[in-house]
C-alpha positions as CSV (number, residue, x, y, z in Angstrom):
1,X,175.0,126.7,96.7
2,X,176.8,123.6,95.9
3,X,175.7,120.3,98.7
4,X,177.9,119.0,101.2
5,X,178.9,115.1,101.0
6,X,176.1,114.6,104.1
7,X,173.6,116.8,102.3
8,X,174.3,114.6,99.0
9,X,173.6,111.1,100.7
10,X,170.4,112.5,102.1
11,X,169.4,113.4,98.9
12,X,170.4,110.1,97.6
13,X,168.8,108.3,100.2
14,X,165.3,110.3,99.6
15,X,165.3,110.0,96.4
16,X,165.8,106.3,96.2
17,X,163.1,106.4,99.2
18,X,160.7,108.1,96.9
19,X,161.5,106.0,94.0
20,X,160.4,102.7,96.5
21,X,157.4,104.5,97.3
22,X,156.3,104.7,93.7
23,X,157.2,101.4,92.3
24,X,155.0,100.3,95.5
25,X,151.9,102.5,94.6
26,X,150.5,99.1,92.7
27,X,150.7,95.4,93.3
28,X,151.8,93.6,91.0
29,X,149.6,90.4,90.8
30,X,151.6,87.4,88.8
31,X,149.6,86.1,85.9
32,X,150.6,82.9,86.7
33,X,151.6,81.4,90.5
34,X,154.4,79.1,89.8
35,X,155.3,76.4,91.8
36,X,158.5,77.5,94.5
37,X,160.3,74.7,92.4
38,X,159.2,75.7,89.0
39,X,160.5,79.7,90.4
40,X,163.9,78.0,91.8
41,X,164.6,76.6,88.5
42,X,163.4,79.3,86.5
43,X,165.7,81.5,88.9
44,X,168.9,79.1,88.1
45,X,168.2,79.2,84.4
46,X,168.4,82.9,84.5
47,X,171.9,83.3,86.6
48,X,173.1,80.4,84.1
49,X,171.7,81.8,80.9
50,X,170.9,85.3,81.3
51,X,167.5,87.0,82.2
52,X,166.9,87.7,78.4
53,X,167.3,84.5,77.1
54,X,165.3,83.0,79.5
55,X,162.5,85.2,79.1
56,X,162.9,85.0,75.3
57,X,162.9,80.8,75.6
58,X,159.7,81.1,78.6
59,X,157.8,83.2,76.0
60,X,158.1,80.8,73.5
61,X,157.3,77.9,75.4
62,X,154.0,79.2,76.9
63,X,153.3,81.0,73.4
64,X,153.3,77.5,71.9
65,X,151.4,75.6,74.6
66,X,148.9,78.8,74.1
67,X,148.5,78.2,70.6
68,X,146.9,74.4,71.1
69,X,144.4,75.9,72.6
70,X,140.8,76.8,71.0
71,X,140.8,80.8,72.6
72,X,139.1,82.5,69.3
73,X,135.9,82.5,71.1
74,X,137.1,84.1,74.0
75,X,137.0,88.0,74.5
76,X,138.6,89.6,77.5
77,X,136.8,92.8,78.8
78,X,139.0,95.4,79.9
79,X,141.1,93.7,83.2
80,X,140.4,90.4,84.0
81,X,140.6,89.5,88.3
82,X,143.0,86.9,89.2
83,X,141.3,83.9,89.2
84,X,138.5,84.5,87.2
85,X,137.7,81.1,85.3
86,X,139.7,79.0,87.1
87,X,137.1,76.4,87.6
88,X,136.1,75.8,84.0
């Protein structure tokens, strides 16, 4: 039984309703909560420059900033909560 045009856009319009569900089931918490200016620019930078070039340039930015930083003595076990140390 081939679907009808109607029967075809249901379809669509469940399956696209199911997809929403799943990518819903978690959420997402940022690793780091950027300023709404910081996210503006880093939103302009990506329409101007493309999303992979911009995530390519962020990575290296923050990957250097990381590296200045003594973390060898730190150990992370299993999934940190947001938050967590942000006082020391």
């Amino acid at each position: 039984m081939k679907a009808t045009d109607v029967e075809q856009k249901r379809f669509d319009k469940a399956l696209d309703e199911i997809i929403d569900l799943f990518n819903n089931i978690e959420n997402d918490i940022p690793i780091i909560n950027y300023s709404d200016d910081v996210i503006e620019n880093i939103d302009k930078a990506k329409k101007k420059y493309g999303k992979d070039v911009m995530n390519e340039r962020i990575n290296n930015v923050v990957g250097e900033m990381l590296s200045w930083l003594d973390l060898d003595d730190v150990e992370l076990d299993g999934e940190e909560t947001e938050g967590e140390n942000e006082d020391e």
